[in-house]
DRENDO-1510 file (C-alpha; in Angstrom, 1 decimal, always signed):
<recs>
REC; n; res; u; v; w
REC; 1; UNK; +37.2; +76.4; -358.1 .
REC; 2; UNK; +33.8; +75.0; -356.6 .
REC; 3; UNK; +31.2; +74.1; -358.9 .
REC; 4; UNK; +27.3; +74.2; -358.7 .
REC; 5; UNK; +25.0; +72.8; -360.6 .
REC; 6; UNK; +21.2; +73.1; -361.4 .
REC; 7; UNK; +19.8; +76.2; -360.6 .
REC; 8; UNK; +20.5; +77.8; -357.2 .
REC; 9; UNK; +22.9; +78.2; -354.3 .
REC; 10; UNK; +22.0; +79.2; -351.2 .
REC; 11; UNK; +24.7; +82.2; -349.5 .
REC; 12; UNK; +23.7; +83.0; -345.7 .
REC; 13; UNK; +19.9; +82.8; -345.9 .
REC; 14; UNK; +19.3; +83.8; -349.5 .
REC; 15; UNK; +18.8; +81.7; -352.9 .
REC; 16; UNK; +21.0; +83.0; -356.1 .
REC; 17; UNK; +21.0; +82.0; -359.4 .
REC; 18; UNK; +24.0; +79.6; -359.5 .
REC; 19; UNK; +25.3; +82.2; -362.6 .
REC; 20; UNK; +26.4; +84.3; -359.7 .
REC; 21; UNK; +28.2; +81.4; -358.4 .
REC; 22; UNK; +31.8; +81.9; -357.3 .
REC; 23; UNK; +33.2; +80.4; -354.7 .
REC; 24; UNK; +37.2; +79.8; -354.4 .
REC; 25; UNK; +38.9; +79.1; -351.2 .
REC; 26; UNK; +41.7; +81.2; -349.8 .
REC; 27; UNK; +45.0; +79.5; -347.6 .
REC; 28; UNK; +43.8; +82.2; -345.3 .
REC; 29; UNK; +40.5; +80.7; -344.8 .
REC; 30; UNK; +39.2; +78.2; -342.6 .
REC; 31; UNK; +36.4; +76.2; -343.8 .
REC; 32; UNK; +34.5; +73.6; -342.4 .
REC; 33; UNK; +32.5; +71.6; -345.1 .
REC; 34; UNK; +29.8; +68.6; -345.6 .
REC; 35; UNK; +28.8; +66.6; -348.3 .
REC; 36; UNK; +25.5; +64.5; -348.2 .
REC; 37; UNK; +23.7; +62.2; -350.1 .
REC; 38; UNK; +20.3; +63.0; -351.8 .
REC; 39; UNK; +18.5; +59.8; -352.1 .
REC; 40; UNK; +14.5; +60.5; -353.5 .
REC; 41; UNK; +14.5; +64.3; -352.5 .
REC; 42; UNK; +16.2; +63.0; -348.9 .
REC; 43; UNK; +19.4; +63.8; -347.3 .
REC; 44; UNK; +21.1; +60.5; -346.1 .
REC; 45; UNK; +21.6; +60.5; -342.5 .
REC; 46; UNK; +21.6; +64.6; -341.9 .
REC; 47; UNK; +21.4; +64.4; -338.3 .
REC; 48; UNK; +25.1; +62.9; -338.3 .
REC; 49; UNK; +26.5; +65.3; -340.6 .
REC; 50; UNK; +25.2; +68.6; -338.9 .
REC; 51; UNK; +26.7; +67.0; -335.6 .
REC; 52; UNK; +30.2; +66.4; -337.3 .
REC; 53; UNK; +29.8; +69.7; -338.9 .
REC; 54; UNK; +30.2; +71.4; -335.4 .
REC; 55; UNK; +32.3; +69.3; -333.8 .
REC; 56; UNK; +34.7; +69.9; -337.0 .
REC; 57; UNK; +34.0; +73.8; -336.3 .
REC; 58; UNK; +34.8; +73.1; -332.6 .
REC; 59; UNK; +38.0; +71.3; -333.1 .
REC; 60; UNK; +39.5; +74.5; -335.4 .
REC; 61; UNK; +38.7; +76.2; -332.6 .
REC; 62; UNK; +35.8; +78.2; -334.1 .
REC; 63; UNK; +31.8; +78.5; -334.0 .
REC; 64; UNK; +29.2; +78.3; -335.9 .
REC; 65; UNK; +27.0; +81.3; -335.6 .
REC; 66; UNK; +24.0; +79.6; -337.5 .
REC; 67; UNK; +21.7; +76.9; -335.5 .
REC; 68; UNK; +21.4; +73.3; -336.6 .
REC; 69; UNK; +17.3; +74.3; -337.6 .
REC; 70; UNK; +18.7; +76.9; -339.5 .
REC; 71; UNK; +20.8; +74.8; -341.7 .
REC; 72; UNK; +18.0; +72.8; -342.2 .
REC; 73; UNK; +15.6; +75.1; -343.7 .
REC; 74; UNK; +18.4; +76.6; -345.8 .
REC; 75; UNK; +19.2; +72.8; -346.7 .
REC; 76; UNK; +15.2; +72.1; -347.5 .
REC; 77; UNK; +14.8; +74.7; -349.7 .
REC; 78; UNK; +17.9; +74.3; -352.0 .
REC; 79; UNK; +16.4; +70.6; -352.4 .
REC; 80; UNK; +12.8; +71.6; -353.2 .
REC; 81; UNK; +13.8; +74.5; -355.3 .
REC; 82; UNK; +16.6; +72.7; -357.9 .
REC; 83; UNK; +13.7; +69.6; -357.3 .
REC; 84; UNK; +16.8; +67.6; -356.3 .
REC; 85; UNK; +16.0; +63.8; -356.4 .
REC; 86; UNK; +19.3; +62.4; -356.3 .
REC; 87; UNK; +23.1; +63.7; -356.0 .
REC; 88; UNK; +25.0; +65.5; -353.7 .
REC; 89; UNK; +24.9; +68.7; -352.0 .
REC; 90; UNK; +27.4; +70.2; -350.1 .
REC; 91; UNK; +27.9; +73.1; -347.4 .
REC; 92; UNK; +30.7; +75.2; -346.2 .
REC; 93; UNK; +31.2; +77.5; -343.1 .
REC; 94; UNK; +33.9; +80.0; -343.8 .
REC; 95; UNK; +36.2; +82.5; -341.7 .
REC; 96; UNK; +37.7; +84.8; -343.6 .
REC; 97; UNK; +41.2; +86.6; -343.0 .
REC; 98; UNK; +39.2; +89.5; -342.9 .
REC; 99; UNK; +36.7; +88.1; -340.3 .
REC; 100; UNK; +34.0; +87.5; -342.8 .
REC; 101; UNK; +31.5; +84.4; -342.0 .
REC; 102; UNK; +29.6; +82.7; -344.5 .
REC; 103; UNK; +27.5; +79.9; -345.4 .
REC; 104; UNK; +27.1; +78.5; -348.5 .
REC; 105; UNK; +24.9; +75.4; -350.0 .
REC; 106; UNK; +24.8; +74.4; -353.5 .
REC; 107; UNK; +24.1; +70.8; -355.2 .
REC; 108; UNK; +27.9; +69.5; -356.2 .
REC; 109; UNK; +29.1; +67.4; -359.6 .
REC; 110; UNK; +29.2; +64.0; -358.1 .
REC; 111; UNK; +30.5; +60.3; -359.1 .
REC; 112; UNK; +29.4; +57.3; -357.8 .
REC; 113; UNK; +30.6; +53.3; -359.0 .
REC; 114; UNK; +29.3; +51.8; -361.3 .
REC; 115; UNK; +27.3; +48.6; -361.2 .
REC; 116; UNK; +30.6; +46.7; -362.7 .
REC; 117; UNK; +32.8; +48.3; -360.0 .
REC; 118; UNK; +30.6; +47.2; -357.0 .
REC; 119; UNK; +30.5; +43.8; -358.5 .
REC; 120; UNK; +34.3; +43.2; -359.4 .
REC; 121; UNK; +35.6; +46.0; -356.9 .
REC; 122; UNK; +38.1; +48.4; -357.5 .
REC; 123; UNK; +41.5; +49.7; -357.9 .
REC; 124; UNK; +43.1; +51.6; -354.9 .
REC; 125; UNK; +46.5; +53.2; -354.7 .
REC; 126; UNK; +48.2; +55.0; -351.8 .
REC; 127; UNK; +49.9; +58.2; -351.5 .
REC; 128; UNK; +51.9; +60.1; -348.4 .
REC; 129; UNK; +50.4; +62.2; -346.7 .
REC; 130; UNK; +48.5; +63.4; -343.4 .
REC; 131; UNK; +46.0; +65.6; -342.9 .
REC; 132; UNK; +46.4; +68.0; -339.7 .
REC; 133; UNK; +43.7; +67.3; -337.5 .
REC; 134; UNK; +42.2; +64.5; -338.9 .
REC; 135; UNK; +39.0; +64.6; -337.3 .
REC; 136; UNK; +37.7; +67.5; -338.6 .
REC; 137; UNK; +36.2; +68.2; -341.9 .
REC; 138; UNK; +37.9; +71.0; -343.5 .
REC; 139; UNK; +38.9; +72.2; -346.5 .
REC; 140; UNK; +42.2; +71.4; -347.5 .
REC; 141; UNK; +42.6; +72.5; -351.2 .
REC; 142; UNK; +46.4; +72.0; -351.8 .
REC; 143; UNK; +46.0; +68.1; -350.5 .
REC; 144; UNK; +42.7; +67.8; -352.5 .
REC; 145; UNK; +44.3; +68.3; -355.8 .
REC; 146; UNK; +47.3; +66.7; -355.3 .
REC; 147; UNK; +45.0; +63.5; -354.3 .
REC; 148; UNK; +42.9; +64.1; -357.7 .
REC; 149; UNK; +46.5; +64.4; -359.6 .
REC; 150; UNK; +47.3; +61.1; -358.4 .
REC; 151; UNK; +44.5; +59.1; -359.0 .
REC; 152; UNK; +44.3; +60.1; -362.8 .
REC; 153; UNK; +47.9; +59.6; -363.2 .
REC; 154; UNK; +47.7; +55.9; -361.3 .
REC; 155; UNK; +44.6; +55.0; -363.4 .
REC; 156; UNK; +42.9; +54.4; -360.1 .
REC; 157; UNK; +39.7; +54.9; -358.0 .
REC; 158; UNK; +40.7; +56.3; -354.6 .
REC; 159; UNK; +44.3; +56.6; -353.0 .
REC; 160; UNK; +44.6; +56.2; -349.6 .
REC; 161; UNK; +47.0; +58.0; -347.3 .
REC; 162; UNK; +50.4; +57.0; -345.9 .
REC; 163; UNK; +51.6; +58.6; -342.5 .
REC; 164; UNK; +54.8; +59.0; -341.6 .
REC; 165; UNK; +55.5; +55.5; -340.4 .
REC; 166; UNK; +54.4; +54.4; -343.4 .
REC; 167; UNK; +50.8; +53.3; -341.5 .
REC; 168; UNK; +47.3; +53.2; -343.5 .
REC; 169; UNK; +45.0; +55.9; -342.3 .
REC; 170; UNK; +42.3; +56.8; -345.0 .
REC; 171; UNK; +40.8; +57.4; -347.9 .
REC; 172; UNK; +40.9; +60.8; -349.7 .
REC; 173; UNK; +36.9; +60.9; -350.4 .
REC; 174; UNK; +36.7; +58.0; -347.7 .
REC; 175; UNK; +37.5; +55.9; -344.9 .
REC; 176; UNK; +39.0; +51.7; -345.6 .
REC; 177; UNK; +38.1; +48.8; -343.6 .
REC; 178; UNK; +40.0; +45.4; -343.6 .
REC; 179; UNK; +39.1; +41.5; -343.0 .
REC; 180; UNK; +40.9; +39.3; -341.3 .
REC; 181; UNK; +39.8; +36.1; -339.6 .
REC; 182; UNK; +35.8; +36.8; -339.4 .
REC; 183; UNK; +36.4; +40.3; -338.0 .
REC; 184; UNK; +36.9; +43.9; -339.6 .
REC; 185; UNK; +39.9; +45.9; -338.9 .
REC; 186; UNK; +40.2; +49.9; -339.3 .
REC; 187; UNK; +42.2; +52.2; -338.8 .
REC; 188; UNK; +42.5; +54.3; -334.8 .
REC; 189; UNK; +40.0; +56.9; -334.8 .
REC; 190; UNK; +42.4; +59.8; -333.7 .
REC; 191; UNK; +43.9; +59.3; -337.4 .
REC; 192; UNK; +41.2; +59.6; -339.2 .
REC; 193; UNK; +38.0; +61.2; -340.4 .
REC; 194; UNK; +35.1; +60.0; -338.0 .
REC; 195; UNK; +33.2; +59.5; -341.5 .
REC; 196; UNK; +29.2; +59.0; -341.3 .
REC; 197; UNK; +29.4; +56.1; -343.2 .
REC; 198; UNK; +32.4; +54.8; -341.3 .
REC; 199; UNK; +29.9; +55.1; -337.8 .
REC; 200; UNK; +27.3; +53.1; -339.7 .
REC; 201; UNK; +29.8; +50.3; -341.0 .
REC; 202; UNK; +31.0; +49.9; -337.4 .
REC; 203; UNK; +27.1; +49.9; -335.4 .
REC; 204; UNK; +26.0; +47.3; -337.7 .
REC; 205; UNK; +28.8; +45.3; -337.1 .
REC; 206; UNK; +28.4; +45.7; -333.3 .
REC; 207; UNK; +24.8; +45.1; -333.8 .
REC; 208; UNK; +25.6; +41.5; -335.6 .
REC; 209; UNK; +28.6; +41.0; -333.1 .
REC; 210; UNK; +31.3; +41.0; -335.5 .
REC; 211; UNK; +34.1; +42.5; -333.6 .
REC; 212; UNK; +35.5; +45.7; -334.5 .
REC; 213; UNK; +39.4; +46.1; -334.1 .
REC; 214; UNK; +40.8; +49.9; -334.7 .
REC; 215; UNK; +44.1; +49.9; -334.9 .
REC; 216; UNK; +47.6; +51.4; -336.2 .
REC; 217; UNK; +47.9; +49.3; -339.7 .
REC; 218; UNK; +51.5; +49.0; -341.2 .
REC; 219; UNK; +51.5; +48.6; -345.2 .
REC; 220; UNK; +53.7; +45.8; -345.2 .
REC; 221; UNK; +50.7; +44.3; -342.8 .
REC; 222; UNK; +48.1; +44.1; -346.3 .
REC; 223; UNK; +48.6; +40.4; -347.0 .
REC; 224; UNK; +47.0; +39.2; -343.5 .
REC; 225; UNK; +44.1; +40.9; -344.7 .
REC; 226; UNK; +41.2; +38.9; -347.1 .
REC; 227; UNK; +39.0; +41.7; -348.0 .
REC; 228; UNK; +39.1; +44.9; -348.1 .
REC; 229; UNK; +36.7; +47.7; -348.8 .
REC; 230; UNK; +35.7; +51.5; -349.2 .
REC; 231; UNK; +33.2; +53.8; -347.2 .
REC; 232; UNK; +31.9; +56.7; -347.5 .
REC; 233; UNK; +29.4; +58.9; -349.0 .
REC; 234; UNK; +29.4; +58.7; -352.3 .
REC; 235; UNK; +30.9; +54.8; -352.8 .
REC; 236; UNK; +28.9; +53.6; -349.7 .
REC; 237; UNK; +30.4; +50.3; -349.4 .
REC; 238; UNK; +32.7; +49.3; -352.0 .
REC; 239; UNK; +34.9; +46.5; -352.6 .
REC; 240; UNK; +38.2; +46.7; -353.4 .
REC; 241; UNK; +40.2; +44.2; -355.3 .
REC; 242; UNK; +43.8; +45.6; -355.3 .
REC; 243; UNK; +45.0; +48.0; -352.8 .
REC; 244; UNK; +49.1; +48.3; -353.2 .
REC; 245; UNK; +49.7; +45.4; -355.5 .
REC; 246; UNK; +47.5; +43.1; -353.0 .
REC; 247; UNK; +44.7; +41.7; -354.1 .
REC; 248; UNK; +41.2; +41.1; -352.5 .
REC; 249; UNK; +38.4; +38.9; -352.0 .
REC; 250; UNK; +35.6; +41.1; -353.5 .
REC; 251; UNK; +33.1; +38.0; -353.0 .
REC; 252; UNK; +34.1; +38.0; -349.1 .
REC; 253; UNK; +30.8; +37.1; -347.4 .
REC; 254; UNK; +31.2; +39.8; -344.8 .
REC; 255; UNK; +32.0; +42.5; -347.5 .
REC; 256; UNK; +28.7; +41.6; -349.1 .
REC; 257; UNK; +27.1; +41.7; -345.7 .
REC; 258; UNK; +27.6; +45.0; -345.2 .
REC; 259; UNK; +26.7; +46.2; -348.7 .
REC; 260; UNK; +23.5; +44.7; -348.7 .
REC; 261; UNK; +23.5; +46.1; -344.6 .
REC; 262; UNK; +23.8; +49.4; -345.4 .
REC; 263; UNK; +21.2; +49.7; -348.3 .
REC; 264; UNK; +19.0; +48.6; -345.6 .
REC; 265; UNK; +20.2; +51.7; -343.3 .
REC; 266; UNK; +19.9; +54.1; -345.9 .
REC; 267; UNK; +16.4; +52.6; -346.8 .
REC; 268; UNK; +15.3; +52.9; -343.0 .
REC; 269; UNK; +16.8; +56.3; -342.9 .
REC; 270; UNK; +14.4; +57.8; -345.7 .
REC; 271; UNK; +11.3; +55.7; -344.3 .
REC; 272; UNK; +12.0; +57.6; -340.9 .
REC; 273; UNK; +13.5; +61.4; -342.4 .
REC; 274; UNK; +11.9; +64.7; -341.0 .
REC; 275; UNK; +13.1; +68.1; -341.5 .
</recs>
């Protein structure tokens, strides 16, 4: 079951107490979902997650019956009325069995590394599995919790997901970029989540002319690599130091590149924000 903190949710248009709160998701259903970042009362990089929001919608084969200004609002006020400073906040669009549509927006229990873990990286496991249609953001409860299951058992920070031929694709909470010889290497984008942060990673390496390969990548492939690291919403750019019993340059001057890079983007992107 979903869980929402501070004081409201926002259902359709309306604000409830979140003690009215009660949101679980049905095999039946088909949601579509974001998660952003609330950085000083600001939602990191909006635009990009409304867009992938409908595209998601349009690749189940479904529409959104609420307009991108709508969202917005709905988005503005849950922010000003829990005075949200930092954290996360997510929204769902749901189709029902029964042909119900709803929206819902509430401020979501979040985790993000700590000081030590962007310093000295972190642990990363694998796990197989593929989700159907990768490039959409829907909720996929089953594959959710067995992920969750896994990474407490392996003592771990993120698993990342095995296809069938036994290939890397991504990240369960994010997507994984590689080094290897002064370039980054990720995996094809028809296999994975076009992530936000992912979009970002690979502009400002185009924008510095570091090239960008995307590409199939075999796990017995992992020892060509040097570096090796996370993004995503929540971990932004993270090092990892062992990844399948390889281990990792976390010092890599490009992984530290685009650490520092990013802050910079998310700094621009709150100097530049408007509803």
């Amino acid at each position: 079951m979903e869980t929402a903190l501070l004081n409201y949710f926002v259902l359709d248009e309306t604000l409830y107490s979140t003690c009215d709160f009660n949101l679980m998701f049905a095999e039946s259903d088909v949601s579509i979902y974001e998660v952003v970042r609330v950085e000083d009362s600001i939602p990191l990089f909006l635009g990009a997650h409304l867009k992938r929001f409908y595209d998601s919608a349009r690749l189940e084969g479904k529409e959104i019956e609420i307009t991108n200004a709508e969202i917005r609002q709905r988005l503005r006020v849950l922010i000003i009325e829990n005075k949200i400073v930092y954290g996360n906040i997510k929204f769902v669009y749901r189709w029902s069995a029964s042909g119900d549509k709803q929206f819902y927006a509430w401020a979501m229990p979040f985790f993000y590394p700590s000081e030590e873990q962007y310093e000295k990286g972190v642990l990363v496991e694998t796990m197989p599995a593929e989700r159907p249609n990768p490039n959409a953001k829907k909720v996929l409860t089953a594959l959710r919790d067995l992920a969750d299951k896994q990474i407490e058992m392996l003592h771990c920070f993120e698993v990342v997901y095995l296809n069938n031929k036994n290939e890397i694709t991504e990240g369960s909470r994010s997507n994984v970029f590689f080094v290897y010889n002064q370039q980054l290497v990720t995996s094809e984008l028809p296999s994975v989540l076009p992530g936000v942060t992912r979009a970002a990673v690979i502009q400002l390496a185009r924008q510095h002319g570091i090239p960008v390969m995307e590409k199939r990548i075999p796990l017995s492939d992992l020892d060509a690599f040097s570096s090796c690291f996370l993004s995503g919403t929540s971990p932004k750019i993270l090092p990892v130091n062992c990844l399948h019993e390889n281990s990792f340059d976390v010092n890599e001057r490009m992984v530290r590149f685009f650490m520092g890079a990013y802050d910079g983007l998310c700094k621009a992107e709150k100097e530049s924000f408007q509803w």
